[in-house]
MIMAR-705363 format. One record per residue (C-alpha): x negated, y, z; residue in three letters. Coordinates in nm, 3 decimals, always signed. Example, Ala and Ser with C-alpha at 12.3 -4.5 7.8 and 13.67 -1.06 7.14 Angstrom:
PT,c1,c2,c3,aa
PT,-1.230,-0.450,+0.780,ALA
PT,-1.367,-0.106,+0.714,SER
This chain:
PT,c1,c2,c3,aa
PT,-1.118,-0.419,-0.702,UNK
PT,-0.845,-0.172,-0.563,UNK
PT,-0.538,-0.270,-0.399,UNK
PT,-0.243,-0.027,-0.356,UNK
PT,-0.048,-0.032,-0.099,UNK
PT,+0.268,+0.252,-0.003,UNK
PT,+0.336,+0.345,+0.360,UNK
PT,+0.560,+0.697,+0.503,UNK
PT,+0.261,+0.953,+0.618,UNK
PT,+0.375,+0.968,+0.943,UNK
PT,+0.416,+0.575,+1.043,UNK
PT,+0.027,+0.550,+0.896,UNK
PT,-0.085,+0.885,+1.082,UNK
PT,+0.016,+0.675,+1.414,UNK
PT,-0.149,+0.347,+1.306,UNK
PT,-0.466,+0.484,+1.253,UNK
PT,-0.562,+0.481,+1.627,UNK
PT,-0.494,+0.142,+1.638,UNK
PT,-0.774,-0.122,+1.524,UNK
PT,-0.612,-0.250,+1.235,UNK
PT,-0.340,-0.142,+1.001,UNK
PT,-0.005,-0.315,+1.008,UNK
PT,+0.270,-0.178,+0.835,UNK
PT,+0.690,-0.202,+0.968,UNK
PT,+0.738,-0.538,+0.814,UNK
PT,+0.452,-0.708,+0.897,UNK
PT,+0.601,-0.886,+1.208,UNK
PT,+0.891,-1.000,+0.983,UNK
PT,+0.659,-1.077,+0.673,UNK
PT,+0.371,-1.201,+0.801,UNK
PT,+0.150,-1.012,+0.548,UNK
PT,+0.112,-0.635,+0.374,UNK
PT,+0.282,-0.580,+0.091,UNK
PT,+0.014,-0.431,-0.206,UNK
PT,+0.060,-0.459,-0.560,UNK
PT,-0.293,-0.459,-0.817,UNK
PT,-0.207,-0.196,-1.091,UNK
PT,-0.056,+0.148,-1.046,UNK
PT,+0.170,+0.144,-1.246,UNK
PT,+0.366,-0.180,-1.098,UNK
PT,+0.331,+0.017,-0.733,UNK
PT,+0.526,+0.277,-0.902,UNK
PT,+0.795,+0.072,-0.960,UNK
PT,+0.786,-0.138,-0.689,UNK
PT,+0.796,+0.197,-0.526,UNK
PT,+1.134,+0.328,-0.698,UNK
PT,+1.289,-0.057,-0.628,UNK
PT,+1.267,-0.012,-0.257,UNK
PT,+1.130,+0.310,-0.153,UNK
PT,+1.320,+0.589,-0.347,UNK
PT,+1.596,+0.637,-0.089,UNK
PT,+1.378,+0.684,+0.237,UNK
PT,+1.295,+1.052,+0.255,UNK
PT,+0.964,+1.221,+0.385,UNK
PT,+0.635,+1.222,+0.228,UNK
PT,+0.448,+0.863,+0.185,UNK
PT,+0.136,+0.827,+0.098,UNK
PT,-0.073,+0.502,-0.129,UNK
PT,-0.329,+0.356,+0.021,UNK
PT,-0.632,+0.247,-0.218,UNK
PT,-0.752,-0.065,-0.024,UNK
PT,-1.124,-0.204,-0.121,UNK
PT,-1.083,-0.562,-0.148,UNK
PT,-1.392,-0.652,-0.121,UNK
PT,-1.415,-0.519,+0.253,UNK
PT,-1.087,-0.651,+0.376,UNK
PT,-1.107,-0.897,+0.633,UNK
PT,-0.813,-1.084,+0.639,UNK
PT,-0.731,-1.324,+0.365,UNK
PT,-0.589,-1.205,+0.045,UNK
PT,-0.336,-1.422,-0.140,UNK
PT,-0.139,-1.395,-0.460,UNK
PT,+0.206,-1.602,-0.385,UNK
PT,+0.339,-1.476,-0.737,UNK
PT,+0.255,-1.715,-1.044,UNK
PT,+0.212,-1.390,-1.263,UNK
PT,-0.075,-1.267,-0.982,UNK
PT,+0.057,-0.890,-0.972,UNK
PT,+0.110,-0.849,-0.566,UNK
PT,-0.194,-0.951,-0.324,UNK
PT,-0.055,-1.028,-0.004,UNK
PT,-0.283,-0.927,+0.320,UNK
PT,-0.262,-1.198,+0.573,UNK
PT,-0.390,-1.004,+0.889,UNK
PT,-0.446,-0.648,+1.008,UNK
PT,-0.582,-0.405,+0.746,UNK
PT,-0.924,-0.309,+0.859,UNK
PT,-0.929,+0.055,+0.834,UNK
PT,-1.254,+0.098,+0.626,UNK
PT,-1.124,-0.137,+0.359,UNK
PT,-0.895,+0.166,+0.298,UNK
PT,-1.139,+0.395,+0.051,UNK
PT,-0.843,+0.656,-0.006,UNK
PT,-0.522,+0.782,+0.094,UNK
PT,-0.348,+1.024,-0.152,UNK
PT,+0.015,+1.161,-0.117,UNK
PT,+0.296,+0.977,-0.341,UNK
PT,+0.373,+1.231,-0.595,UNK
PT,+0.719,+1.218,-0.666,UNK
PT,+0.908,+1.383,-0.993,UNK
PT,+1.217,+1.599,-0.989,UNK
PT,+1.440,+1.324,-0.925,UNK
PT,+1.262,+1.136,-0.658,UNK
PT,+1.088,+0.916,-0.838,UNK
PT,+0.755,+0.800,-0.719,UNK
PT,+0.469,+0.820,-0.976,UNK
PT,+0.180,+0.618,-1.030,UNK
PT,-0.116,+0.641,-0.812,UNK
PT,-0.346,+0.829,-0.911,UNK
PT,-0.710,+0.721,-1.063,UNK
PT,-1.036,+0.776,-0.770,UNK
PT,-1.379,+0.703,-0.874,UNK
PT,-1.527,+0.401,-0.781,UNK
């Protein structure tokens, strides 16, 4: 199944040297921050994200190869938290967050599995 998960370009440009992924919060949180549909990343996108300016791109995380543990703390399961570093080949694309006219982020778009 694919995870998505939104991160500015240039913060994940400088992670990828390092042996896991760990996004900003992740020292505060504890965990990443992905959501399972596109559609909810969207808007979960819009909620926080819509202000902070430069390109950002969605990771599509396999979860299948992630190696830290994957929880659901919501009741309604919508947003898999990552417990750990994001292993970098979990990560089976990375496409820019399209934005519309007025900011707004738009859906992920579909891969092929």
């Amino acid at each position: 199944m694919i995870i998505y998960h939104l991160v500015p370009k240039e913060f994940y440009e400088r992670q990828k040297k390092n042996a896991v992924y760990l996004p900003r919060p992740f020292g505060q949180d504890g965990f990443i921050h992905c959501t399972k549909n596109a559609d909810e990343m969207a808007r979960v996108a819009n909620l926080f994200y819509k202000k902070e300016r430069g390109p950002h791109v969605y990771l599509y995380i396999e979860t299948k190869k992630v190696k830290a543990k994957i929880q659901y703390d919501d009741a309604a399961k919508k947003f898999p938290h990552i417990y750990g570093g994001l292993n970098h080949d979990a990560i089976v694309a990375i496409k820019t967050a399209r934005r519309d006219k007025d900011r707004n982020f738009l859906a992920p778009e579909k891969i092929r599995a």
